[in-house]
N, C-alpha and C positions, 0 to 999 in steps of 0.2 A: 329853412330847408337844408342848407349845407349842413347849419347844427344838426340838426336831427339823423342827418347821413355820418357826421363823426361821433354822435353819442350812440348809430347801430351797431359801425365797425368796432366805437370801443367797446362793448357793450358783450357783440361776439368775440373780438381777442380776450377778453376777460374770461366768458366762457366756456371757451379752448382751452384757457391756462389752468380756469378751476377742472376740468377733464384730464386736462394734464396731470397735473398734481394729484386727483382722486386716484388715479390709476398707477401712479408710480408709489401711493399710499399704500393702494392694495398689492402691490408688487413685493412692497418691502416687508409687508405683514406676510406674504404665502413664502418669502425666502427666507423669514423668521421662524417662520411653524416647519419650514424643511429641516430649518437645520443644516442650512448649507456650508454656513462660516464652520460647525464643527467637521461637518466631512472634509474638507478642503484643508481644516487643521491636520487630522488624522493623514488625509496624503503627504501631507509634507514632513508627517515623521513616522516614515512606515515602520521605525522600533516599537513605537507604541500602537501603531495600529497592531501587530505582531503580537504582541504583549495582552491587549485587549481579548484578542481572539483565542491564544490560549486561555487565557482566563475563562472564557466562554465556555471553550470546549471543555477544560476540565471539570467546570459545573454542572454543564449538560449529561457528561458522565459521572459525577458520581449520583446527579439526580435518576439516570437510569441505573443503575446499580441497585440503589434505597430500593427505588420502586421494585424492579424486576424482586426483588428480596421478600419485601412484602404479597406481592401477588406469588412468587412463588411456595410463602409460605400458607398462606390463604387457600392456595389449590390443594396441598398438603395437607391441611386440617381438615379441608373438606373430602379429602380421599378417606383421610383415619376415618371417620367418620358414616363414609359409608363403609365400610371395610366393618366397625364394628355391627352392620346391622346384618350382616351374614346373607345378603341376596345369593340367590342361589349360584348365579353362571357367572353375573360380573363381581361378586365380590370377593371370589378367587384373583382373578386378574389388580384387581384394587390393592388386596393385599399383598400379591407379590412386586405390584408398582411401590407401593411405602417400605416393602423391605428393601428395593434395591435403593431407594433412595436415601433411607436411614444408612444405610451402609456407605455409601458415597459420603455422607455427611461425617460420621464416624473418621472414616479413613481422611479424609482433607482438613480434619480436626487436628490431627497429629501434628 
């Protein structure tokens, strides 16, 4: 009977420790998928965090840039366009929008 009372308790320390260790397992896998060791890096040398971020931002702008370009040239084709089919009321307005624009385009060509 005593055995069977020290093979319970060991039995449950056992599997507290196997709880233990499952959970400090899954601890060190979700501060692995954070990524915390690299933010923690990053704090310690705010030149390169600095660095990163311009990097960022320069990219975010020139990818707005491209794009604005393209959709703005896209709205423009698609103005010529109606502007060629001669509707009656808006296609005065259409064509006087693509000449002001062509001329913007002209002059900032220089």
């Amino acid at each position: 009977m005593v055995n069977d009372q020290k093979n319970a308790e060991t039995s449950t320390g056992e599997d507290q420790l196997n709880r233990i260790y499952k959970l400090t397992a899954q601890i060190a896998e979700q501060m692995e998928k954070a990524r915390i060791h690299e933010y923690t890096q990053l704090l310690r040398k705010p030149l390169r965090l600095i660095w990163l971020n311009l990097l960022a931002g320069t990219a975010r702008g020139v990818g707005i840039a491209i794009g604005f370009t393209f959709f703005a040239a896209t709205i423009i084709y698609v103005l010529q366009l109606l502007g060629a089919l001669n509707l009656p009321i808006i296609g005065d307005y259409i064509a006087d929008i693509v000449r002001i624009v062509q001329r913007q385009m002209e002059l900032k060509s220089f």
